[in-house]
C-alpha positions as CSV (number, residue, x, y, z in Angstrom):
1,X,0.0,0.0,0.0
2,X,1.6,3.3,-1.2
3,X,1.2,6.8,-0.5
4,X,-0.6,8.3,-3.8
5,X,-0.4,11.9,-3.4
6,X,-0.1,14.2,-0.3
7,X,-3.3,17.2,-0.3
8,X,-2.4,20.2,1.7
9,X,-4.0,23.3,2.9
10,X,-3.1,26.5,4.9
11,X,-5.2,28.9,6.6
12,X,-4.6,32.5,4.7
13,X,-3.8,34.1,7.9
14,X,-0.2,34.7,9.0
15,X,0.9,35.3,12.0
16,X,4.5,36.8,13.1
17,X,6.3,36.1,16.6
18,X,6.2,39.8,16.6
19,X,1.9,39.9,17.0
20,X,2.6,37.7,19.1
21,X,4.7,39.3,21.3
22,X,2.1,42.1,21.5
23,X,-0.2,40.3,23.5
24,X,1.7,37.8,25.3
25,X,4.8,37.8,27.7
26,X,7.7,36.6,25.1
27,X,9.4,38.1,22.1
28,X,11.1,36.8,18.3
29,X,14.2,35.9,19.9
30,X,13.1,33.9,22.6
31,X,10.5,31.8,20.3
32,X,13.0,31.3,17.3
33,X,15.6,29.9,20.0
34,X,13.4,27.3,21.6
35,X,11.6,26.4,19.0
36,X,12.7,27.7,15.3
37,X,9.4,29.1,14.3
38,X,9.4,32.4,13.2
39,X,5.5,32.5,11.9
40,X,2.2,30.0,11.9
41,X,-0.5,30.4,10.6
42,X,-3.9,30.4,12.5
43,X,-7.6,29.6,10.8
44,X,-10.3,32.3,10.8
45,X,-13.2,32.8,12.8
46,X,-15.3,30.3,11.0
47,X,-13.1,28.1,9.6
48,X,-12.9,24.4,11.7
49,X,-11.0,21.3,10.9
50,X,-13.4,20.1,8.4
51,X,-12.6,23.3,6.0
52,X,-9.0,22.9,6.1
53,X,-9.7,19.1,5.7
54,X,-12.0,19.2,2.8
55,X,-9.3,21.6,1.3
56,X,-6.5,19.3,1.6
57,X,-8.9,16.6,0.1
58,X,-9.8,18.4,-2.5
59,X,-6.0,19.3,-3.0
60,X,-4.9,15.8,-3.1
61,X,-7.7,14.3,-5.9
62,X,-6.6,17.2,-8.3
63,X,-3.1,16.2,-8.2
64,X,-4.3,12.7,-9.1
65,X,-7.2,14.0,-11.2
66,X,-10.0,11.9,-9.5
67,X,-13.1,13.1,-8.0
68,X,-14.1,12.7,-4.5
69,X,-16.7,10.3,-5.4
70,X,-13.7,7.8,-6.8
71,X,-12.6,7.6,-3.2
72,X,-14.1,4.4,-1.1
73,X,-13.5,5.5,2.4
74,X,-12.5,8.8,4.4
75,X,-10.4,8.6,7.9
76,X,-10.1,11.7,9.6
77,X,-7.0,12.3,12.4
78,X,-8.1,15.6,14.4
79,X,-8.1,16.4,18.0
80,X,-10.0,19.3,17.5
81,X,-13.5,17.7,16.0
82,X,-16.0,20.4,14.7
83,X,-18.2,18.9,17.3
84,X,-18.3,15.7,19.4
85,X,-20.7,14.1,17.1
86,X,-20.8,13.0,14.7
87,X,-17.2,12.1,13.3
88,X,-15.8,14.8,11.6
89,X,-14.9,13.3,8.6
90,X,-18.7,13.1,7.9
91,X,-18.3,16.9,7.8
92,X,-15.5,16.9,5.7
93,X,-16.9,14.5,3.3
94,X,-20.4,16.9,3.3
95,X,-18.2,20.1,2.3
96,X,-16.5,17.9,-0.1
97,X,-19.9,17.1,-1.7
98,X,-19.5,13.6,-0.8
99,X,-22.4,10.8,-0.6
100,X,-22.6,7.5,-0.1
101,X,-18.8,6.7,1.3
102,X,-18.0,5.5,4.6
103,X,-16.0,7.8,6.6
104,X,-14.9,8.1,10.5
105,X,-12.7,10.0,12.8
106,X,-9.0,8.4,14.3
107,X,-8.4,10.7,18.0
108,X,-4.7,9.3,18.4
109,X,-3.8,11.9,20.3
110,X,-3.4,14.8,17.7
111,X,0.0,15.0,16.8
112,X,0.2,11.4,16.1
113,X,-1.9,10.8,13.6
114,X,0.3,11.5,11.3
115,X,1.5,7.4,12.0
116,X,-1.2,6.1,14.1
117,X,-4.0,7.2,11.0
118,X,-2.6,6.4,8.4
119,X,-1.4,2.7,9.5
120,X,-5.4,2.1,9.9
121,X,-5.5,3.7,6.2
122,X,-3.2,1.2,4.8
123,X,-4.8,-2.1,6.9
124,X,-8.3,-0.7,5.6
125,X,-6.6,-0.9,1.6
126,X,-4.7,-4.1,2.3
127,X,-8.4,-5.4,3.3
128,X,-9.2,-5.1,-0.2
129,X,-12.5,-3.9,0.3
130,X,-10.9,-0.5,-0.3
131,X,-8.9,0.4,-2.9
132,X,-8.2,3.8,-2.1
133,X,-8.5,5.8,1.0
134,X,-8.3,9.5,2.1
135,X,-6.4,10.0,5.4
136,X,-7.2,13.1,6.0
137,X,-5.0,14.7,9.1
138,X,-6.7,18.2,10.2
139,X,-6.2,20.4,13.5
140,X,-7.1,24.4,14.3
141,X,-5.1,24.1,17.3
142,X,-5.3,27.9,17.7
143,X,-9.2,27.7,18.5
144,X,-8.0,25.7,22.1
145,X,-5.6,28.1,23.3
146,X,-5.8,30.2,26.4
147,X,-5.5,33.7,25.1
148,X,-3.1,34.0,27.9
149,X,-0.8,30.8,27.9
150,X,2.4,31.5,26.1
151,X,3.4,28.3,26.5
152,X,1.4,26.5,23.7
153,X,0.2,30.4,21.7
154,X,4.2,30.3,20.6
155,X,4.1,26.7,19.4
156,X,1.1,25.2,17.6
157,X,-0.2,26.5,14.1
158,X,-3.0,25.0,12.0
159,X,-3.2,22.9,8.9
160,X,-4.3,19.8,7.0
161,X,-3.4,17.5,5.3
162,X,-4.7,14.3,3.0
163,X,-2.8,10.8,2.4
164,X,-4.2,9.1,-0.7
165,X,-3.7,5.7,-0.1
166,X,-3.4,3.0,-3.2
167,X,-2.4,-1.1,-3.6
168,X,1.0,-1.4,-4.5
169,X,3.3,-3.5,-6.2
170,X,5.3,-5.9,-3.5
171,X,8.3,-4.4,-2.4
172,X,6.9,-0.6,-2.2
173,X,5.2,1.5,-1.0
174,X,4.5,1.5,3.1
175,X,6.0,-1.2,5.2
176,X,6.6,-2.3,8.7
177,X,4.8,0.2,11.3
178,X,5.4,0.3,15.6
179,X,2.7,2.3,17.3
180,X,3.0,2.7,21.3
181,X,1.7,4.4,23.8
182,X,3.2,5.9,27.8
183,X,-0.2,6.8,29.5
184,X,2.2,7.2,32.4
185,X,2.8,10.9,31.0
186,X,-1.0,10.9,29.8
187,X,-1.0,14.9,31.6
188,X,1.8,16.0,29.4
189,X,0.2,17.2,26.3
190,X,-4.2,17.3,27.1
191,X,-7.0,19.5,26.3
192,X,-8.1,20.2,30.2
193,X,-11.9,20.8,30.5
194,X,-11.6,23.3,32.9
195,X,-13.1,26.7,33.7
196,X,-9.8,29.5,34.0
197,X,-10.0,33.2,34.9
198,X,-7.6,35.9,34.1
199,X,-6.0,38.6,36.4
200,X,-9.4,40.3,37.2
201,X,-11.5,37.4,37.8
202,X,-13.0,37.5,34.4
203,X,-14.2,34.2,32.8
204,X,-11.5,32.9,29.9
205,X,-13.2,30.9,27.1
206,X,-11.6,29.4,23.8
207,X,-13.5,28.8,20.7
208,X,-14.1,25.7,22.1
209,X,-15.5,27.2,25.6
210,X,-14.0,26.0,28.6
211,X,-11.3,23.3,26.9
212,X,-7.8,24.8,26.6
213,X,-4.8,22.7,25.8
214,X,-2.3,22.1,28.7
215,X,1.3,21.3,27.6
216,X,4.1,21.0,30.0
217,X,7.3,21.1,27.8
218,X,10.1,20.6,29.8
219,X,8.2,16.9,30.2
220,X,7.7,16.3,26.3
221,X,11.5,17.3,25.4
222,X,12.6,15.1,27.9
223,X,10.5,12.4,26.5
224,X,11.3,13.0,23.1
225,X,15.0,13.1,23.4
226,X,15.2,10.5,26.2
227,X,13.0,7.6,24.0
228,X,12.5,8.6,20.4
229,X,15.8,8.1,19.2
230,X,15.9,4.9,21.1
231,X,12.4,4.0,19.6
232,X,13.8,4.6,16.1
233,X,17.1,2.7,16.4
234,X,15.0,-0.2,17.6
235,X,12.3,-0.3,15.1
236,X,15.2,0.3,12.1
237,X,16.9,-2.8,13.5
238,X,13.8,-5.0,13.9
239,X,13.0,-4.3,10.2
240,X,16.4,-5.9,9.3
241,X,17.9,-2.6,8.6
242,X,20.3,0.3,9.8
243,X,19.9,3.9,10.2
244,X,22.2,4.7,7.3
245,X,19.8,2.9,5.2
246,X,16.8,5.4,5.7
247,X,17.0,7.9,3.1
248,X,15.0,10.5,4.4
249,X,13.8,11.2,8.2
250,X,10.5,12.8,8.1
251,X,9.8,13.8,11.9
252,X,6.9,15.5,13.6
253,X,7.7,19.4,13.8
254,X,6.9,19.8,17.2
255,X,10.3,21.8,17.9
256,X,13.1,22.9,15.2
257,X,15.4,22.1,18.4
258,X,13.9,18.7,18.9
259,X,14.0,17.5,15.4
260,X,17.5,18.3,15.1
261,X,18.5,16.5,18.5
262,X,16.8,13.3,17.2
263,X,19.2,13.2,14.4
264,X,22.1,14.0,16.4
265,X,21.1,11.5,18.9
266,X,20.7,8.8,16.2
267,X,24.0,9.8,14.0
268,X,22.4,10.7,11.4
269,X,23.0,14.4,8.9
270,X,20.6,17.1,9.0
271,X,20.5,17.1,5.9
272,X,18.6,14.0,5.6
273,X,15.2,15.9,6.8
274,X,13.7,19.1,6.2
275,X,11.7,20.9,8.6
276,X,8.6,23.5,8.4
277,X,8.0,24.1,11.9
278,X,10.2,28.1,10.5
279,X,6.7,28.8,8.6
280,X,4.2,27.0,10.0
281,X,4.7,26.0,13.6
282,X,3.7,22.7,15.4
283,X,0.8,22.1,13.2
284,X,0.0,18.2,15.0
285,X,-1.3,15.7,12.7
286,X,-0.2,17.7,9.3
287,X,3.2,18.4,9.8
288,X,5.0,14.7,9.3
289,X,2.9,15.0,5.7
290,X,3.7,18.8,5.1
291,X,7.4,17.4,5.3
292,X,6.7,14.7,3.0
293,X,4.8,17.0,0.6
294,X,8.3,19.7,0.6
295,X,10.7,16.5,0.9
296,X,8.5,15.4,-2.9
297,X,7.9,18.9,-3.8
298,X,11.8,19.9,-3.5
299,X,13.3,16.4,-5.5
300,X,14.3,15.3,-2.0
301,X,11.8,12.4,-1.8
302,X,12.0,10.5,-4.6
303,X,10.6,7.2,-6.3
304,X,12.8,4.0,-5.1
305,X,13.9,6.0,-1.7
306,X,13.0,5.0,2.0
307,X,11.7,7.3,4.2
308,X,11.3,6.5,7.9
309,X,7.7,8.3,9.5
310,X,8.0,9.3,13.1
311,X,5.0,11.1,15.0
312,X,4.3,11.7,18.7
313,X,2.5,13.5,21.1
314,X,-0.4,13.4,23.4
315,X,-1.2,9.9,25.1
316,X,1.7,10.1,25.2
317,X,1.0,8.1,22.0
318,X,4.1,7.4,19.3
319,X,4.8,5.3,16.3
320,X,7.0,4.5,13.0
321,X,6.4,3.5,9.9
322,X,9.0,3.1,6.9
323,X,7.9,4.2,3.0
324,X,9.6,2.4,0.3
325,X,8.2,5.7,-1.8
326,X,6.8,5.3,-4.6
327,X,6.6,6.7,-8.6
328,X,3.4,5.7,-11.0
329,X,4.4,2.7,-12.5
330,X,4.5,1.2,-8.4
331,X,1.0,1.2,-8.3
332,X,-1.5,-1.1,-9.0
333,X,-4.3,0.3,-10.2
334,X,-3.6,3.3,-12.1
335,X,-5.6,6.8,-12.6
336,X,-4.8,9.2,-15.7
C-alpha cells in the first residue's frame, strides 16, 4: 500500500512572533531559540477542521485528477473535531460534496496521527474492500488556546493535510509500522476541561468554551530526546535494517530544536530531513505530511527511496512507519 499523493491546505492568515509578542509575555528571539518558528498560521473565525480538511482533500484528488466520489473510504485524524458528534470526517466529506462513502474520525492523540491514521489507512486498503482511502489529518489548534498561555500560543499553528492511499506492487510502497503508547505521561500534552480566569477574575473561554490545551514542555523534550531516538534505532533494526539505510527522516515538527537533537542522537545528517516548523509551527497531525509534501515537492523524496515516519505527542502516544516511496508505475491500479 503506497502513499498516492499528499493534499495540503493552509489557513490564509499569518501570524508573526512579533503579533505575538504584542499580546503575550515573550518576544522573536526567545521563540526562534526554543523552537525555530518564526510564523504560523492560524484559521479564521469560521473556519474548523473540516474546512481545512475538505481543502486538503480536495488538494490531493486534483493532483491525481480523480473526483471525491472515486474515493471508497475517508479517515479523519483531528483532536480538535467540529463537534463531538458526529465524526468529523462526515463533515468533511459533506463540504466535499460527498455521498454514499464510509468515513470516521482516528483521535490518536493529535500530533500522532500522522503514523497512528494512516497505519489504519493502509490495513483498511490491504483489506481489499478498499482500494483507495483519504487520510485526512486536520487540526485548528489555535481555536483551544488560552489567550493567555504563552506556552502553547508560541508553538502550535494550523493545517491539514490528506494521504491518498493506493495497492502497490510488492516491495513498495509502506511497510513495517510500531505504534506505542506511555499513558504514564497521559497529563503532558491534554486539552483540560476546565473553567480558567484571568487577572481580574473574568471568565477565559476558547472557541471551544471552557477546553484549553495544557502542555508542559520541559516533560515532552525530555520524552522526546530521552526515548524517540531509542524507539527509532530499535524499530530500524527489527526491520532488518540500519539507520544509514533510511534515506530520508521525516519527523513531527513539534520543535526545530527537537528534530534536530533526534538526528544528532541517532547519527544521522541534518540534511537528511527538512523541517517547516520556520513557517508554519507545530501544526500536529499535518506536519510529518507537510514534510513529505516539501521533501516530494523539493526532489528530496523521490521514487525508489525510504523514508522513515516518526509522529508523537499526546497519550503520550508514538509510532513508525517506513515508506519504500513510490513513482506511477508502483502502483496497481492506475488513474490518468
Amino acid at each position: 500500500m503506497g502513499i498516492r499523493a499528499i493534499g495540503c491546505h493552509l489557513p490564509e492568515r499569518i501570524v508573526t512572533n512579533a503579533e505575538l509578542a504584542g499580546r503575550l509575555p515573550t518576544n522573536d528571539a526567545w521563540i526562534r531559540e526554543r523552537t525555530g518558528i518564526e510564523e504560523r498560521r492560524f484559521s479564521g473565525p469560521d473556519e474548523w477542521s473540516s474546512d481545512l480538511g475538505a481543502r486538503a482533500l480536495a488538494d490531493a484528488c486534483e493532483q491525481l485528477g480523480l473526483a471525491v466520489g472515486d474515493i471508497d473510504l475517508v479517515i479523519c485524524g483531528t483532536y480538535t473535531p467540529d463537534h463531538l458528534l458526529p465524526n468529523t470526517a462526515a463533515a468533511i466529506m459533506s463540504k466535499a460534496g460527498m455521498s454514499g462513502t464510509p468515513g470516521f474520525d482516528v483521535n490518536s492523540g493529535g500530533c500522532p496521527g500522522a503514523v497512528f491514521a494512516l497505519d489504519v489507512g493502509v490495513k483498511y486498503v490491504a483489506s481489499g474492500r478498499y482500494p483507495r482511502v483519504a487520510v485526512v489529518l486536520a487540526d485548528v489548534g489555535s481555536k483551544l488556546f488560552d489567550p493567555e498561555d504563552r506556552t502553547v500560543g508560541v508553538i502550535f499553528g494550523d493545517a491539514a493535510a490528506c494521504y491518498i492511499l493506493e495497492p502497490t506492487l510488492p516491495g513498495t510502497g509502506v511497510g513495517e509500522a510500531l505504534l506505542r503508547s506511555d499513558p504514564e505521561h497521559y497529563t503532558s500534552v491534554y486539552a483540560a476541561r476546565e473553567a480558567r480566569v484571568d487577572g481580574h477574575g473574568r471568565p477565559k473561554k476558547s472557541a471551544f468554551g471552557d477546553n484549553f490545551t495544557t502542555m508542559r514542555g520541559n516533560d515532552i523534550k525530555q520524552f522526546v530526546l530521552g526515548v524517540i531516538p531509542g524507539f527509532i534505532r530499535e524499530f530500524v533494526l527489527k526491520s532488518g535494517l540500519e539507520l544509514d539505510d533510511i534515506d530520508f527522516f521525516a519527523l513531527h515538527q513539534a520543535n526545530r530544536n527537537l528534530v534536530h537533537g533526534i538526528l544528532d542522537a541517532l547519527g544521522q545528517p541534518h540534511a537528511k530531513t527538512l523541517t517547516n516548523i520556520e513557517r508554519f509551527g507545530n501544526t500536529s497531525g499535518a506536519s510529518l505530511p507537510l514534510v513529505l509534501r516539501d521533501a516530494v515537492d523539493s526532489g528530496r523524496l523521490r521514487p525508489g527511496r525510504l523514508a522513515l515516519l516518526t509522529a508523537f505527542g499526546g497519550g503520550l502516544n508514538y509510532g513508525a512507519a517506513l515508506v519504500r516511496w513510490c513513482g506511477p508505475d508502483d502502483f496497481v491500479t492506475h488513474t490518468p
